[in-house]
PyMOL Python script that loads the backbone (N, CA, C, O; Angstrom):
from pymol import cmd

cmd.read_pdbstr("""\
ATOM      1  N   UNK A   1      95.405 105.450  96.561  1.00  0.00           N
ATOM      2  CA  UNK A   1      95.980 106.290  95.524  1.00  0.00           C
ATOM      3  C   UNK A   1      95.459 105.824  94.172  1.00  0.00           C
ATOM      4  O   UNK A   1      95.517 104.648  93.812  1.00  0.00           O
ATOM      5  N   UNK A   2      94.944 106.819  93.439  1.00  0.00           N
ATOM      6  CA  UNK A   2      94.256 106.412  92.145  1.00  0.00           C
ATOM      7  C   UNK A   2      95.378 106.703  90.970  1.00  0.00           C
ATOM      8  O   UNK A   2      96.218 107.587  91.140  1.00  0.00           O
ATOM      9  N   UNK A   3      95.343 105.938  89.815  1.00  0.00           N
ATOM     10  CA  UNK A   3      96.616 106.381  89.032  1.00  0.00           C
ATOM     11  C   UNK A   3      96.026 106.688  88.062  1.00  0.00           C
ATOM     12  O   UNK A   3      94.988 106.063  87.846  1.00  0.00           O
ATOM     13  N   UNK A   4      96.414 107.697  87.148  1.00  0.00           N
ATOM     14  CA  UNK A   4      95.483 108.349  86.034  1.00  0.00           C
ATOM     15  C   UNK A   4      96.005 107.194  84.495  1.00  0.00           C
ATOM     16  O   UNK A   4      97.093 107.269  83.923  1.00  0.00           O
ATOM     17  N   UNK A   5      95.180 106.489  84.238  1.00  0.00           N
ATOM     18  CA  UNK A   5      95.404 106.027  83.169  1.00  0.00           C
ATOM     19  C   UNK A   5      94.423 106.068  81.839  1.00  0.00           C
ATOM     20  O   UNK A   5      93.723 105.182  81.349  1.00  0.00           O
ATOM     21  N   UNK A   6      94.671 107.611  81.397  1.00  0.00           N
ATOM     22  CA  UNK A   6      93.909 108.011  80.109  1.00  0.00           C
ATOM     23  C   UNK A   6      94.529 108.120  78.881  1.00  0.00           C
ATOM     24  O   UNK A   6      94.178 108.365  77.726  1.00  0.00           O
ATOM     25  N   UNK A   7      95.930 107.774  79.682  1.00  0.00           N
ATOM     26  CA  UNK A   7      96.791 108.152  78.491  1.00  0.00           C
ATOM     27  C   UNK A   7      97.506 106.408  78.406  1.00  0.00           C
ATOM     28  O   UNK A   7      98.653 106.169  78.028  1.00  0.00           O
ATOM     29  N   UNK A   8      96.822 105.702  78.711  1.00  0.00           N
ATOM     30  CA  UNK A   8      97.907 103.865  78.872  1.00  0.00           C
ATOM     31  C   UNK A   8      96.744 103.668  77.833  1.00  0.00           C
ATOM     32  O   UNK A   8      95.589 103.834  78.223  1.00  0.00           O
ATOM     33  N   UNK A   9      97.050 103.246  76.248  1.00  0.00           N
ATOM     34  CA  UNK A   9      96.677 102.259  75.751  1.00  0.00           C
ATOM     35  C   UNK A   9      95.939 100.847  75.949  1.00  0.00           C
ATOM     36  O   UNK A   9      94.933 100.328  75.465  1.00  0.00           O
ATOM     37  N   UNK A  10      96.839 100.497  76.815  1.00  0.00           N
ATOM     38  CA  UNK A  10      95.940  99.101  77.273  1.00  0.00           C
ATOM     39  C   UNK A  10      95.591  99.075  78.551  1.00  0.00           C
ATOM     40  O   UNK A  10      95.937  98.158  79.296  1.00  0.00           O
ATOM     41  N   UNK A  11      94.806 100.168  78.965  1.00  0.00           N
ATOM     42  CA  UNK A  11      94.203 100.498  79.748  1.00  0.00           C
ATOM     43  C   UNK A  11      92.488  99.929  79.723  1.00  0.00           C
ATOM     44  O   UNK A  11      91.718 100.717  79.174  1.00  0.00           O
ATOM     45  N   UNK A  12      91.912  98.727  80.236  1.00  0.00           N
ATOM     46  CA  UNK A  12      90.955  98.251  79.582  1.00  0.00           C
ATOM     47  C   UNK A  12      90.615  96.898  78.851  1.00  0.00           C
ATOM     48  O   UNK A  12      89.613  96.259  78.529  1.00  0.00           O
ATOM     49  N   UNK A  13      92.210  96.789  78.748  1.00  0.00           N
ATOM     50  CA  UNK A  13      92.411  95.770  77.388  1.00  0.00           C
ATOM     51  C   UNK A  13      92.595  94.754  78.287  1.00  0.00           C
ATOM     52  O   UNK A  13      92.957  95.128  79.403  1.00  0.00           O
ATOM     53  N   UNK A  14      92.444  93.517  78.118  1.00  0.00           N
ATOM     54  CA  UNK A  14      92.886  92.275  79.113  1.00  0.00           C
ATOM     55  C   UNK A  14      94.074  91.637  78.189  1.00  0.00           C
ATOM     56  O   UNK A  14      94.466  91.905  77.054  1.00  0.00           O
ATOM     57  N   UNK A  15      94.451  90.737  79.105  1.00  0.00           N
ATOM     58  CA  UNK A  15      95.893  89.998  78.247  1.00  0.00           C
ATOM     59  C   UNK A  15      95.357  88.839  77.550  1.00  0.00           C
ATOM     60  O   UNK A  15      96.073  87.997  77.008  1.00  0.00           O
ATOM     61  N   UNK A  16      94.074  88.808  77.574  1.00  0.00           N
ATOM     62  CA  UNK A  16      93.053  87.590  76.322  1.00  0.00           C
ATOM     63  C   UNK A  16      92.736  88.186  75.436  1.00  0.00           C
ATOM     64  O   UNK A  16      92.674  87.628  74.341  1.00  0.00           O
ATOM     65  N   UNK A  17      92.464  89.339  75.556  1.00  0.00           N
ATOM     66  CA  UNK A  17      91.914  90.435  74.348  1.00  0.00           C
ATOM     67  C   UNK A  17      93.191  90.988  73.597  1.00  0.00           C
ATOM     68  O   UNK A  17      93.132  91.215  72.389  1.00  0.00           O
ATOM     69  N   UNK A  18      94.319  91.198  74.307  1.00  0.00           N
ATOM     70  CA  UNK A  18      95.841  91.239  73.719  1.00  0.00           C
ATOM     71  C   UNK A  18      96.255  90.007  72.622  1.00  0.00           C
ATOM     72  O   UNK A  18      96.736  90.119  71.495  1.00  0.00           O
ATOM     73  N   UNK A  19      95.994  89.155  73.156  1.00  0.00           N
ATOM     74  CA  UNK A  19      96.311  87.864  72.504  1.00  0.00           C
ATOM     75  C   UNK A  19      95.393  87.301  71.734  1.00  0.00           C
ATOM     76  O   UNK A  19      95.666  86.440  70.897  1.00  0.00           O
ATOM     77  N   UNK A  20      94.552  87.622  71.896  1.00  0.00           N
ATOM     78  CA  UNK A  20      93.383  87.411  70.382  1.00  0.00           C
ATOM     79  C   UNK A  20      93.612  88.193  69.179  1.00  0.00           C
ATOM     80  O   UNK A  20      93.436  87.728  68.053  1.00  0.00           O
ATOM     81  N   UNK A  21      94.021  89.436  69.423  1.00  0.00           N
ATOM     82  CA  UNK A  21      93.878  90.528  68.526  1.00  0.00           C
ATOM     83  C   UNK A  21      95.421  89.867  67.610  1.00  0.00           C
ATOM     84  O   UNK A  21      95.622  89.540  66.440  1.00  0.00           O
ATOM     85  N   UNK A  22      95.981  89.892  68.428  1.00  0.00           N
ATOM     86  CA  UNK A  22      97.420  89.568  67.350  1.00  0.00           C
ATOM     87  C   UNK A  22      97.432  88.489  67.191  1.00  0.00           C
ATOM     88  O   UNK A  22      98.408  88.329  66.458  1.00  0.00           O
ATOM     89  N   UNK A  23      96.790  87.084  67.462  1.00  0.00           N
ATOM     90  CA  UNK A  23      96.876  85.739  67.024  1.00  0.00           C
ATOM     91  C   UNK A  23      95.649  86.396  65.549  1.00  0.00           C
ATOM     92  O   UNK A  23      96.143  86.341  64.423  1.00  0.00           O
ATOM     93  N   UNK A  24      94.541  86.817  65.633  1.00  0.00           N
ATOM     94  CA  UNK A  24      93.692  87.051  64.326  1.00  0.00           C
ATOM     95  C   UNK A  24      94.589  88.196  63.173  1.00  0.00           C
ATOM     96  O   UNK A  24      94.319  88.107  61.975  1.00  0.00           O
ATOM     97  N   UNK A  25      95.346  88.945  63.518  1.00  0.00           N
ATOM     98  CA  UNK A  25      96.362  89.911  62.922  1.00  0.00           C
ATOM     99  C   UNK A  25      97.319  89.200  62.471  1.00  0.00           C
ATOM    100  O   UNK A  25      97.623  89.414  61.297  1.00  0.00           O
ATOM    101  N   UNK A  26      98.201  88.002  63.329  1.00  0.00           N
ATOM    102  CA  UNK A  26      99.938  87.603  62.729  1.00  0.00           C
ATOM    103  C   UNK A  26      98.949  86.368  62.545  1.00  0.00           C
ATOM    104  O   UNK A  26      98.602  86.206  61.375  1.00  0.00           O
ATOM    105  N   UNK A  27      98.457  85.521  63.408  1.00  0.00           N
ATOM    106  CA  UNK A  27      98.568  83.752  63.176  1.00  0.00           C
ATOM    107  C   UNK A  27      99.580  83.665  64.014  1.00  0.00           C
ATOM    108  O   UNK A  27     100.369  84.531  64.392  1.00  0.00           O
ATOM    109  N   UNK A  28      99.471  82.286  64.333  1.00  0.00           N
ATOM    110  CA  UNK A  28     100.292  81.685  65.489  1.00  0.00           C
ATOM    111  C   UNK A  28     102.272  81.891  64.875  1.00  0.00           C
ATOM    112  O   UNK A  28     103.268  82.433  65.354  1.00  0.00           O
ATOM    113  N   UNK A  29     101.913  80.970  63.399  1.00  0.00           N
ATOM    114  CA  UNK A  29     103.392  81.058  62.750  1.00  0.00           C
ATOM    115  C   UNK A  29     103.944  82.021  62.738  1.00  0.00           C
ATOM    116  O   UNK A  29     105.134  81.928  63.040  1.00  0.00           O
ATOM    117  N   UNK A  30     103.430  83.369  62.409  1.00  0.00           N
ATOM    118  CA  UNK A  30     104.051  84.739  62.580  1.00  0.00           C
ATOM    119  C   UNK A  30     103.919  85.070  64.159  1.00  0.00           C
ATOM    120  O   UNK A  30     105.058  85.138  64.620  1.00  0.00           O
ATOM    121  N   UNK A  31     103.301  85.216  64.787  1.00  0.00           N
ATOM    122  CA  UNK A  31     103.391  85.097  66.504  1.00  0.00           C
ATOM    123  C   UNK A  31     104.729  84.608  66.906  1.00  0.00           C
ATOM    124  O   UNK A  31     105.520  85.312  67.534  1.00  0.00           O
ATOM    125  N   UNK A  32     104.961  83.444  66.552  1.00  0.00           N
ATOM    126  CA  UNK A  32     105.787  83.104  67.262  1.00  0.00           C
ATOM    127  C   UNK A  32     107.300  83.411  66.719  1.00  0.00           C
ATOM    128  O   UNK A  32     108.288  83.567  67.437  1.00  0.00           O
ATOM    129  N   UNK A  33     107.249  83.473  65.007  1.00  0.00           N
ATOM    130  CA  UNK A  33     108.027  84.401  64.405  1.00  0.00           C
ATOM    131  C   UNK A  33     108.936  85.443  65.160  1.00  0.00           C
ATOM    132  O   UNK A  33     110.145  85.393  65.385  1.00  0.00           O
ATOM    133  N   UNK A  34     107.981  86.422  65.492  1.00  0.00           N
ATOM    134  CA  UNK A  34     107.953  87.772  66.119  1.00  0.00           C
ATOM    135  C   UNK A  34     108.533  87.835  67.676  1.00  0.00           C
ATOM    136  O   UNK A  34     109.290  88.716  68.084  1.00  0.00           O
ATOM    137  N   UNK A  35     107.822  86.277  68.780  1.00  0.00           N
ATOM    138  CA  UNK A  35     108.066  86.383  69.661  1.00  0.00           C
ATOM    139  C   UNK A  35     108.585  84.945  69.969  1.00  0.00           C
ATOM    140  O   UNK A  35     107.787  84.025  70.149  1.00  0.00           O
ATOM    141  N   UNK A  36     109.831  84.779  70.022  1.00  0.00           N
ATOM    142  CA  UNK A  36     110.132  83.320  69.973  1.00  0.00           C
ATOM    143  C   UNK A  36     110.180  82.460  71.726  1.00  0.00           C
ATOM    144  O   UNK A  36     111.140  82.042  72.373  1.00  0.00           O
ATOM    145  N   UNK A  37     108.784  82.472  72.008  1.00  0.00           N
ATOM    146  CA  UNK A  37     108.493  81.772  72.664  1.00  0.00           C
ATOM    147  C   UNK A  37     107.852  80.266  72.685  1.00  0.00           C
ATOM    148  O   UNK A  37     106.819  80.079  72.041  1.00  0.00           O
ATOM    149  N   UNK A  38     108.358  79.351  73.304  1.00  0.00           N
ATOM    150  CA  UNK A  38     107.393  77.812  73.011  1.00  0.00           C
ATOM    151  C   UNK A  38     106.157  77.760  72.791  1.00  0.00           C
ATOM    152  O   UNK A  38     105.684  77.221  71.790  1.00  0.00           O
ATOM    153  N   UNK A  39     105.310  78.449  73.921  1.00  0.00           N
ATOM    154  CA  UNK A  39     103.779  78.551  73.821  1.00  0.00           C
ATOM    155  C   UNK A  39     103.066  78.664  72.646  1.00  0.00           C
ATOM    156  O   UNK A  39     102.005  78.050  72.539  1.00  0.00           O
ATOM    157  N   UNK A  40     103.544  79.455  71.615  1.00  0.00           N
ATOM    158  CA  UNK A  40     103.357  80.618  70.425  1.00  0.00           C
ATOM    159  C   UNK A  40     104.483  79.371  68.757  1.00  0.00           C
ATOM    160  O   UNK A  40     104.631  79.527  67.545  1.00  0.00           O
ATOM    161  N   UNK A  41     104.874  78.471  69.623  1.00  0.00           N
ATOM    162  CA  UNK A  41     105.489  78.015  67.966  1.00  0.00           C
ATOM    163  C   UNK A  41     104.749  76.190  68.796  1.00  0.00           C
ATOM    164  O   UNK A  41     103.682  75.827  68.301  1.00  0.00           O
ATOM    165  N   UNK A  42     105.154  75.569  69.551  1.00  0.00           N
ATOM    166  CA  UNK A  42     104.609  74.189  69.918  1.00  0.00           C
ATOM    167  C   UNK A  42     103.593  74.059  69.974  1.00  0.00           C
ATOM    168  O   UNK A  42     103.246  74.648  70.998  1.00  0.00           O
ATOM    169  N   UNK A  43     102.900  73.703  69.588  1.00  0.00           N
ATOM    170  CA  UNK A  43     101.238  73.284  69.730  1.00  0.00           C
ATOM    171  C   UNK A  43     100.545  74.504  70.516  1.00  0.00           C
ATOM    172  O   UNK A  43     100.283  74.322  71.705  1.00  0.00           O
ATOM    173  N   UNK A  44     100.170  75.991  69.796  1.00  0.00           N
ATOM    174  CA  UNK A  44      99.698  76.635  70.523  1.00  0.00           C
ATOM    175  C   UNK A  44      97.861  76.962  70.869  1.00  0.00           C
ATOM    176  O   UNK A  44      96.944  76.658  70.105  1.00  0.00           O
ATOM    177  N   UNK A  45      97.739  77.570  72.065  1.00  0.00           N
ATOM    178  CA  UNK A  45      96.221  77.843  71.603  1.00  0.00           C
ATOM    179  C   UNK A  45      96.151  78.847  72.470  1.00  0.00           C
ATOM    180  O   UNK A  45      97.222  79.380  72.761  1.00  0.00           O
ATOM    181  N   UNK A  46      95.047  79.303  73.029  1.00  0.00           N
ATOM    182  CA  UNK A  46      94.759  80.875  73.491  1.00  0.00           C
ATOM    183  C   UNK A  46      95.430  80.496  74.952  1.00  0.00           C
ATOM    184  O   UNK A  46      96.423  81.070  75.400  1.00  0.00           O
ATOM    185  N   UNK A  47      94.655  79.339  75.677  1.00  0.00           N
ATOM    186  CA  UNK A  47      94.706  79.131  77.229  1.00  0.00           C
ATOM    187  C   UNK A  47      96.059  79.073  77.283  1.00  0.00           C
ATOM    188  O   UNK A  47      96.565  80.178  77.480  1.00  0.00           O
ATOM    189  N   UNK A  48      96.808  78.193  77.179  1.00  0.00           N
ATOM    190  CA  UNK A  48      98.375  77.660  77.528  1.00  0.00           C
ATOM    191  C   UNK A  48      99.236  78.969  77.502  1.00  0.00           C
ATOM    192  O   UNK A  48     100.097  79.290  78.322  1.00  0.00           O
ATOM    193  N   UNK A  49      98.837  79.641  76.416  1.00  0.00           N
ATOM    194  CA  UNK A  49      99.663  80.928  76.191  1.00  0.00           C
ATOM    195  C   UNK A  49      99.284  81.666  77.268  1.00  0.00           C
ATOM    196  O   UNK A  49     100.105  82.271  77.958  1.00  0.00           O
ATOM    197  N   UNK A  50      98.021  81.673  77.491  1.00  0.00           N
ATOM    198  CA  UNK A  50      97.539  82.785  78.746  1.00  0.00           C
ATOM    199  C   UNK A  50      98.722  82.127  79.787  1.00  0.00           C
ATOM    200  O   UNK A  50      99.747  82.795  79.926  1.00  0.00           O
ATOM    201  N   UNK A  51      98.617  80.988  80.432  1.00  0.00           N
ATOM    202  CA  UNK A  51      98.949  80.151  81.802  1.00  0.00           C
ATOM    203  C   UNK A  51     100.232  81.112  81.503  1.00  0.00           C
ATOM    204  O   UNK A  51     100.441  82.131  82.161  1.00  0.00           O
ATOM    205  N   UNK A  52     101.075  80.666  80.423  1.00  0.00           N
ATOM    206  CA  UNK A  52     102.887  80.754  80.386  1.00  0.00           C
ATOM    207  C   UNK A  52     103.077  82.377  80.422  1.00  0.00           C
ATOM    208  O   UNK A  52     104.193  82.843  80.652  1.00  0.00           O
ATOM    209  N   UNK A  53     101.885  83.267  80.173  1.00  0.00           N
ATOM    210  CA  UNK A  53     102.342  84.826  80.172  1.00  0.00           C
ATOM    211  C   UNK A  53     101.993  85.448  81.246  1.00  0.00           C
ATOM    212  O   UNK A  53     102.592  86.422  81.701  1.00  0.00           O
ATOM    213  N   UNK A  54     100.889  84.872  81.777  1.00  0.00           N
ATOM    214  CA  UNK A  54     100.793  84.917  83.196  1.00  0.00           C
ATOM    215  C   UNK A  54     101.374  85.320  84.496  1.00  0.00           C
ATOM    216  O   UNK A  54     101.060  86.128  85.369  1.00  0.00           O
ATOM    217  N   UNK A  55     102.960  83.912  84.196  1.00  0.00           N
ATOM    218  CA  UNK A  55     104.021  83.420  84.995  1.00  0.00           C
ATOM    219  C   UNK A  55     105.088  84.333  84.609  1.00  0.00           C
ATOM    220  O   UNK A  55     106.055  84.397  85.368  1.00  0.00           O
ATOM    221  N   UNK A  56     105.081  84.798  83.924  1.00  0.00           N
ATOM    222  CA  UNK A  56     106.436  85.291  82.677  1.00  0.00           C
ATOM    223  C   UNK A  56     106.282  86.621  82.568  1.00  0.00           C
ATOM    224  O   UNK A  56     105.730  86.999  81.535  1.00  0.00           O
ATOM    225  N   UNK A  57     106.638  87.494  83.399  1.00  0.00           N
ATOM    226  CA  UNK A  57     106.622  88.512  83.074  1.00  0.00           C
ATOM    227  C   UNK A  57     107.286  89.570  81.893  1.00  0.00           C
ATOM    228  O   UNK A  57     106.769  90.466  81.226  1.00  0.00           O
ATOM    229  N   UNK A  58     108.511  89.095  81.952  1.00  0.00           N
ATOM    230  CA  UNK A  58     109.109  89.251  80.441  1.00  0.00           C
ATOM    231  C   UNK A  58     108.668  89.130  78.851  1.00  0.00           C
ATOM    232  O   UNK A  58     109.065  89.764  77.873  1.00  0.00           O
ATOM    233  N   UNK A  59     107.667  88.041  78.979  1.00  0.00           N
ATOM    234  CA  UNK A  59     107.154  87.523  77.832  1.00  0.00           C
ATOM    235  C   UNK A  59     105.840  88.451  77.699  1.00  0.00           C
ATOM    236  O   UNK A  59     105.404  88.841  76.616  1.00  0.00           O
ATOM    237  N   UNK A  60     105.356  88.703  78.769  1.00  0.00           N
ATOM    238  CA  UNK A  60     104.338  89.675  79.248  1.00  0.00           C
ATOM    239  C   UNK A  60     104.399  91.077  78.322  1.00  0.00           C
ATOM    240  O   UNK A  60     103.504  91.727  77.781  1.00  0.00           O
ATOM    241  N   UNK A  61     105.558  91.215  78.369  1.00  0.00           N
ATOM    242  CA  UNK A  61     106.123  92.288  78.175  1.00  0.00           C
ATOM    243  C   UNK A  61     106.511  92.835  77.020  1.00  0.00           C
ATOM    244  O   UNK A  61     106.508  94.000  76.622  1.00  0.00           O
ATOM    245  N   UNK A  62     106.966  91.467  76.369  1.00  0.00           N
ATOM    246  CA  UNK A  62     106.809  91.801  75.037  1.00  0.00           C
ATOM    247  C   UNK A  62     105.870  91.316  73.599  1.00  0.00           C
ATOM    248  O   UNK A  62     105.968  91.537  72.392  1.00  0.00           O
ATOM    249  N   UNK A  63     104.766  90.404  74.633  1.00  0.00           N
ATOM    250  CA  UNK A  63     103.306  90.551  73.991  1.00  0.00           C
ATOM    251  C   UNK A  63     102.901  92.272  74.066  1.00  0.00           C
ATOM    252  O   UNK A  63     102.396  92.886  73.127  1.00  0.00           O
ATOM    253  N   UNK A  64     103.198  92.775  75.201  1.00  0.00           N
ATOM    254  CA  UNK A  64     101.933  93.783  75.485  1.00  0.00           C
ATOM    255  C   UNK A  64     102.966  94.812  74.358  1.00  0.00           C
ATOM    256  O   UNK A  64     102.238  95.657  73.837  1.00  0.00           O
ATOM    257  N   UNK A  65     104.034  94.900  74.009  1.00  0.00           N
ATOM    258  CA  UNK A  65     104.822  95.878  73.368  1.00  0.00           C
ATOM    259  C   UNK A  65     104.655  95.386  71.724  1.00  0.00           C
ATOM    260  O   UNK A  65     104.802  96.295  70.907  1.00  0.00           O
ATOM    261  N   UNK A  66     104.397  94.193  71.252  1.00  0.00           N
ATOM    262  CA  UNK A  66     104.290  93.889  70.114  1.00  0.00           C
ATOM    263  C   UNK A  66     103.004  94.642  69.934  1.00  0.00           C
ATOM    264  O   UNK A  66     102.994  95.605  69.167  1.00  0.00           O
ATOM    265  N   UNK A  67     101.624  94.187  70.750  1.00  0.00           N
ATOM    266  CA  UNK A  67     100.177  94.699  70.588  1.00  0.00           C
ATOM    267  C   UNK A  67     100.499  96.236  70.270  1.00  0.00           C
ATOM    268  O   UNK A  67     100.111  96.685  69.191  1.00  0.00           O
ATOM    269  N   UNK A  68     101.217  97.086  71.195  1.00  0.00           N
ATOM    270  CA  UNK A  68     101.309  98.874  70.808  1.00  0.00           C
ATOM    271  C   UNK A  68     101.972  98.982  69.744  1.00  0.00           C
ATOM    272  O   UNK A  68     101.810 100.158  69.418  1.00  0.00           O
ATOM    273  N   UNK A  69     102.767  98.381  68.825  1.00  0.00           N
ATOM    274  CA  UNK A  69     103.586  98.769  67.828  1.00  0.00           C
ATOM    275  C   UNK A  69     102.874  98.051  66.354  1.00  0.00           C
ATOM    276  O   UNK A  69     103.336  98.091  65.213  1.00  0.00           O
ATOM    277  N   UNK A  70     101.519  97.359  66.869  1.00  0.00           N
ATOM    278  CA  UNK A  70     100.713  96.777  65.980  1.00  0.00           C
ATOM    279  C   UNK A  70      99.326  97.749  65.370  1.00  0.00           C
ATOM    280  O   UNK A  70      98.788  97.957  64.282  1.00  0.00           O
ATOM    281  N   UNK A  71      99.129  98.223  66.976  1.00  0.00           N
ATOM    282  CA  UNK A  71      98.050  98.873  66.337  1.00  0.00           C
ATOM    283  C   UNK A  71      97.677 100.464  67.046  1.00  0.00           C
ATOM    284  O   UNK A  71      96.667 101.161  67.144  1.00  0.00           O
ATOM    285  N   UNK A  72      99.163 100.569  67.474  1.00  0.00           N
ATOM    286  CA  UNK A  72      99.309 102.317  67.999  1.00  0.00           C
ATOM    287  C   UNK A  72     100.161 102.875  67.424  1.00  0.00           C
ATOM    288  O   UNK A  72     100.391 104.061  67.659  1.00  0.00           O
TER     289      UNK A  72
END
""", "prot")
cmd.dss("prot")
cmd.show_as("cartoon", "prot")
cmd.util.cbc("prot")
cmd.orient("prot")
């Protein structure tokens, strides 16, 4: 079963390319501001954040919802 995704935004987008775009847009301090997760305020960097959003679907969730209300 094929699912039509022409109309999904981050359709394309990876969750490294998610998280680049808004770490170069907010910075980590506003990142984590916005999303008060450890990864994003304790010593953050691209990888660790990947590992913990990975696992975390919730957090997942509201990276990928911050990214649409950033730049959709």
């Amino acid at each position: 079963m094929t699912i039509n995704q022409k109309n999904n935004p981050l359709h394309g987008k990876t969750l490294e390319m998610i998280l680049i775009d808004l770490v170069n847009h907010f910075g980590w301090r506003e990142l984590g501001n916005r999303i008060r997760i450890n990864c994003f305020v304790s010593d953050p960097s691209i990888q660790s954040s990947l590992k913990f959003l990975r696992k975390t679907p919730w957090a997942r969730t509201k990276v990928e919802q911050l990214y649409l209300d950033s730049f959709y």
